[in-house]
C-alpha positions as CSV (number, residue, x, y, z in Angstrom):
1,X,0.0,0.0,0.0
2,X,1.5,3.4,-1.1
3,X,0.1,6.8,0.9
4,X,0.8,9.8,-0.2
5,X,4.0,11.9,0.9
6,X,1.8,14.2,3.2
7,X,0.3,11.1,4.8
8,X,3.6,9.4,5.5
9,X,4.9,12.6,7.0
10,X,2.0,12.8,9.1
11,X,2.3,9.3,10.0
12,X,6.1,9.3,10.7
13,X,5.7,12.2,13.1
14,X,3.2,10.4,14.7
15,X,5.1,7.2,15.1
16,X,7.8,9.3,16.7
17,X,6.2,11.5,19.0
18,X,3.9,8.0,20.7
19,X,7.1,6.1,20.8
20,X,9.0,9.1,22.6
21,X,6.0,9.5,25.5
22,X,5.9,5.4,25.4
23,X,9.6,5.1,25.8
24,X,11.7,7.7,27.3
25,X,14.3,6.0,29.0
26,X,14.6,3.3,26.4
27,X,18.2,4.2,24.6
28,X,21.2,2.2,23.2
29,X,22.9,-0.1,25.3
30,X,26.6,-1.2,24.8
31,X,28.0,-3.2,21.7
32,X,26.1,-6.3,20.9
33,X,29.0,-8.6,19.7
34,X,28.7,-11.4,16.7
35,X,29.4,-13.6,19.5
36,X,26.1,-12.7,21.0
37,X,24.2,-13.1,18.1
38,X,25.9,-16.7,17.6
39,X,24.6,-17.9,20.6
40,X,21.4,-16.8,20.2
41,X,20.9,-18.1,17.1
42,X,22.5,-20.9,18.6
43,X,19.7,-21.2,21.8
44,X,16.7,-20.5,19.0
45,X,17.9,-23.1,16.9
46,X,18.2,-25.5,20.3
47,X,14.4,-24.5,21.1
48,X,13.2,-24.9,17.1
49,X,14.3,-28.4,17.0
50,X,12.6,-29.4,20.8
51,X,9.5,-28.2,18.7
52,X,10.5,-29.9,15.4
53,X,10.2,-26.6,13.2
54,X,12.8,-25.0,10.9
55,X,13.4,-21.5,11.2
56,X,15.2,-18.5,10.0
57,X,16.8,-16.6,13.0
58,X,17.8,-12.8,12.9
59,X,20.1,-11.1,15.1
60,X,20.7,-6.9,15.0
61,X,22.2,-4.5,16.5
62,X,20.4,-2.0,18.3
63,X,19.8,0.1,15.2
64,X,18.2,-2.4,13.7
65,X,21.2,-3.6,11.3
66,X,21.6,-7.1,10.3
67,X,24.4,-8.5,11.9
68,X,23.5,-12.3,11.5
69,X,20.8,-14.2,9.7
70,X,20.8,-18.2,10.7
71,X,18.5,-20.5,8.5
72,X,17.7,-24.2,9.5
73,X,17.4,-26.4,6.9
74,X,13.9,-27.1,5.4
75,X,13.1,-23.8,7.1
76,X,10.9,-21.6,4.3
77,X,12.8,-19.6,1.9
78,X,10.2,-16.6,2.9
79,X,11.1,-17.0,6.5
80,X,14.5,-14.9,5.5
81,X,12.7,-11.7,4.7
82,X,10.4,-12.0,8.1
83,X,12.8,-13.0,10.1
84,X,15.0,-10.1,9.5
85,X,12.5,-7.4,9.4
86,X,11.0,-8.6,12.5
87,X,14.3,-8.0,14.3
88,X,14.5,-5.0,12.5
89,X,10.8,-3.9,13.9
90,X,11.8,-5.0,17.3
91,X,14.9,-3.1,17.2
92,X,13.8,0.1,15.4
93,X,10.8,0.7,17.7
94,X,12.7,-0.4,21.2
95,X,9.0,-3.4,21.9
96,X,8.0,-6.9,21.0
97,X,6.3,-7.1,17.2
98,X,3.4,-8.2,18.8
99,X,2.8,-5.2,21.0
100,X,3.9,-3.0,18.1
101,X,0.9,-5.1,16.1
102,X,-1.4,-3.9,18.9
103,X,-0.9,0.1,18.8
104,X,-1.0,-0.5,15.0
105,X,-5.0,-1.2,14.5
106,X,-7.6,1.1,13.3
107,X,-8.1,3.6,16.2
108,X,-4.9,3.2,17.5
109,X,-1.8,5.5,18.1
110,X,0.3,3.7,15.8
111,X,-2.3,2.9,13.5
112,X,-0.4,3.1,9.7
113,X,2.6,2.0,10.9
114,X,3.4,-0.4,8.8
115,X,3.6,1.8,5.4
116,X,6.9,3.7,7.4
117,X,10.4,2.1,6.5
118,X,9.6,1.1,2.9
119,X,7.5,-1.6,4.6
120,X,10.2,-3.5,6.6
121,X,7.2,-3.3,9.6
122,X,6.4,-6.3,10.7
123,X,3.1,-6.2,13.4
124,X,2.9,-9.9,14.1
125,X,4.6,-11.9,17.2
126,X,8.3,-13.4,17.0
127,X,10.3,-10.0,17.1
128,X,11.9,-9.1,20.3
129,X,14.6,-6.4,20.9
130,X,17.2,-7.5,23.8
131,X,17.8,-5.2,26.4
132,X,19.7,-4.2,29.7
133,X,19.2,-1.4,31.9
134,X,16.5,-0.2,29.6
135,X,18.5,0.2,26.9
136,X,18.6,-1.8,23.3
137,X,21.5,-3.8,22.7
138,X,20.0,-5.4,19.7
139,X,17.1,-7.9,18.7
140,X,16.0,-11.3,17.6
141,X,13.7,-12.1,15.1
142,X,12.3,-15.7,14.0
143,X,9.9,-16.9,11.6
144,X,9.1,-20.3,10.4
145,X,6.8,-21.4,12.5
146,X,3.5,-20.7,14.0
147,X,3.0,-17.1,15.4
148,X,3.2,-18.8,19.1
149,X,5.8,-21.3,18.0
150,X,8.3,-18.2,16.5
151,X,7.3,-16.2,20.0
152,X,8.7,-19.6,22.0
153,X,11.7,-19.6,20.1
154,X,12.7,-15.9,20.5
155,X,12.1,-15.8,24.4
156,X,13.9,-19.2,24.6
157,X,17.2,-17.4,23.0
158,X,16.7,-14.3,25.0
159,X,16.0,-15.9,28.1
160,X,19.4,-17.9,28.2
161,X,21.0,-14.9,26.9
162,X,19.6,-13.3,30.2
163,X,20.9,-16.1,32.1
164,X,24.2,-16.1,30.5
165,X,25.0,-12.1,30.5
166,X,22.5,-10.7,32.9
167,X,20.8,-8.6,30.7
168,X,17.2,-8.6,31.0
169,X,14.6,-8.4,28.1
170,X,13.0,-5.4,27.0
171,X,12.7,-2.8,29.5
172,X,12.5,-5.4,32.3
173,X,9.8,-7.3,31.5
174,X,9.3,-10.9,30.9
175,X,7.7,-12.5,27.7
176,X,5.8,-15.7,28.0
């Protein structure tokens, strides 16, 4: 879907000014290492196969750049593309895809969302931006499975990256 320039203006500036009041405190954290992203992709490959499901796993850094993209085989040549721009939408707007999915519907503040970013958006679950202190250090994105299934695998990874490192998950809070 293509809007018109004054309608993506108005749109960006709206994006911006709900995810400043939403997330104040939520900056850049320190460097997120390849090593990082290894075993991440790593621990969501460990949780894929427990579920018998080839995925694509996506690892950025906190500005959203692709630092490592991790495909199982028999995973779905499509999964690439949404498993990277769902770490991308996790990373670029500091929440879960799946909340970002939520203040995206008609009537709410982020409603149009998805037409910003020459439609790298993604407003369904299995993006998740890894935090510490409040502050993004990068994110994960999967895709392969089911909705739930890709959500299982990206707190699996991020969870043991907690317990390894300490950092917490997005601005303290714990995905189920």
């Amino acid at each position: 879907m293509s809007l018109p320039a004054p309608d993506k203006d108005l749109i960006a500036a709206a994006v911006n000014s709900v995810l400043r009041a939403m997330l104040p405190e939520c900056a850049v954290g320190r460097a997120f290492g390849l090593g990082d992203a290894r075993r991440m992709a790593e621990w969501g490959e460990e949780k894929a196969r427990a579920l018998g499901v080839p995925v694509v796993l996506a690892i950025t850094d906190a500005a959203g750049g692709l630092m490592l993209m991790h495909r199982m085989d028999g995973s779905l040549p499509a999964s690439v593309d949404i498993a990277i721009n769902k770490a991308f939408s996790a990373a670029a707007f500091r929440m879960p895809t799946h909340e970002l999915g939520a203040l995206a519907q008609p009537g709410q503040a982020l409603y149009g969302v998805q037409t910003t970013n020459q439609g790298r958006v993604v407003l369904f679950g299995g993006g998740y931006p890894c935090c510490h202190e409040g502050k993004v250090l990068g994110a994960i994105g999967v895709s392969g499975g089911t909705v739930d299934q890709d959500m299982q695998i990206a707190v699996h990874a991020l969870h043991k990256f907690f317990e390894e490192t300490g950092h917490c998950l997005a601005g303290g809070k714990e995905y189920e």
